[in-house]
C-alpha positions in Angstrom: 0.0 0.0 0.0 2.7 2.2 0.7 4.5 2.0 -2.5 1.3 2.5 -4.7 0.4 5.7 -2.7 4.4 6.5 -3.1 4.0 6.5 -6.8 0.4 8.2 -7.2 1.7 10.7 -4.9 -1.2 10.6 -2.4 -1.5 9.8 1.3 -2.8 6.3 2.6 -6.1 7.7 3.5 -7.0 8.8 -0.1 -5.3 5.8 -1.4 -8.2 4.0 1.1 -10.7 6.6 0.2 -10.6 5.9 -3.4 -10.8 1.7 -3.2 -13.6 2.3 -1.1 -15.2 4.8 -3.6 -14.1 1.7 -6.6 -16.3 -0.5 -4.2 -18.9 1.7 -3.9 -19.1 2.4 -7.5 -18.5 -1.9 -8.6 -22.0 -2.2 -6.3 -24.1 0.7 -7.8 -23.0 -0.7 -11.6 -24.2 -4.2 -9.6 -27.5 -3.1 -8.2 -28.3 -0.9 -11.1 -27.9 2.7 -9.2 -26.7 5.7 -10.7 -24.7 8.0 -8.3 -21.7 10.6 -9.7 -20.3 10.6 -5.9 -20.3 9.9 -2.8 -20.3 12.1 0.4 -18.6 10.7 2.8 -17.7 12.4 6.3 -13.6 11.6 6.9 -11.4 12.3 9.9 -9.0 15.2 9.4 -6.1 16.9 11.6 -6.8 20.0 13.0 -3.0 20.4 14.2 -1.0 23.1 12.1 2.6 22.4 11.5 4.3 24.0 14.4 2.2 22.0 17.0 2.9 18.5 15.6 5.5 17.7 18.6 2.2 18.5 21.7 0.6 15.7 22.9 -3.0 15.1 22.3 -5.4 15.0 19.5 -7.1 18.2 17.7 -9.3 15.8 15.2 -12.4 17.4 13.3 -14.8 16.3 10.4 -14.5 16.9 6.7 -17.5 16.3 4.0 -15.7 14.7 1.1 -17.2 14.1 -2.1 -15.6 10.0 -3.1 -15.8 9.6 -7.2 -17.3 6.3 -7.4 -18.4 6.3 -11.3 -14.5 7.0 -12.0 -13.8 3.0 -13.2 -9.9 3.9 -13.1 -8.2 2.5 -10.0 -5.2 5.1 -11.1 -7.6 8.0 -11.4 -9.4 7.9 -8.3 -6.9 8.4 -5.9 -5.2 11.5 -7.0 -8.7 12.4 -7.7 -9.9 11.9 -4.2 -6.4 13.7 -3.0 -7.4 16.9 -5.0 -10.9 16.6 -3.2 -9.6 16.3 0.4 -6.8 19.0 -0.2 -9.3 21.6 -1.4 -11.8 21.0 1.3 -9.0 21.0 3.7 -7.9 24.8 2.5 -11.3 25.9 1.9 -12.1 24.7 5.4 -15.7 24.5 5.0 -17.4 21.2 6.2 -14.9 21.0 8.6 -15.9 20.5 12.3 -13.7 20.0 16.0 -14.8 16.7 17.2 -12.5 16.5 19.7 -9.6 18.7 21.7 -7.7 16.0 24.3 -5.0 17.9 26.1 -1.7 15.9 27.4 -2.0 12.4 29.0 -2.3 13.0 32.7 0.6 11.5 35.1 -0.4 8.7 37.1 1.5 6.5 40.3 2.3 9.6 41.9 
């Protein structure tokens, strides 16, 4: 998995994203249902750059539209990488689910 997403240039979860849109789309050619997409709520980081070393999750929600009538396996996922980067700029759909601060010390 790593390697494929290497060479298509995408991260793991659109590499995921997209074979679960293929799936999607195999069982909507199967059952005879039209859909262009798929709206799918994903887990996104909320962290910026600088606070990747804190401890702690900053995780919110992001609506992201899966292409499930794209039939190319090679397509999808840079496709479904361009979708999750421009909703992650744009920032809309995008909600705090949760804000954990550090682990808290025990045994003492």
């Amino acid at each position: 998995m790593r390697r494929v997403k290497d060479a298509l240039g995408v991260t793991l979860n659109d590499l995921m994203l997209a074979a679960v849109a293929g799936a999607v789309g195999r069982y909507h050619d199967h059952r005879h249902v039209h859909a262009e997409v798929l709206q799918c709520m994903v887990p996104i980081s909320l962290r910026q750059d600088n606070e990747r070393q804190l401890l702690g999750n900053r995780v919110g929600m992001c609506n992201i539209a899966l292409p499930v009538v794209e039939p190319d396996a090679l397509i999808r996922p840079p496709a479904t990488a361009a979708e999750s980067a421009q909703r992650e700029r744009s920032g809309r759909g995008v909600g705090l689910v949760s804000s954990c601060g550090s682990v808290p010390e025990t045994g003492r």
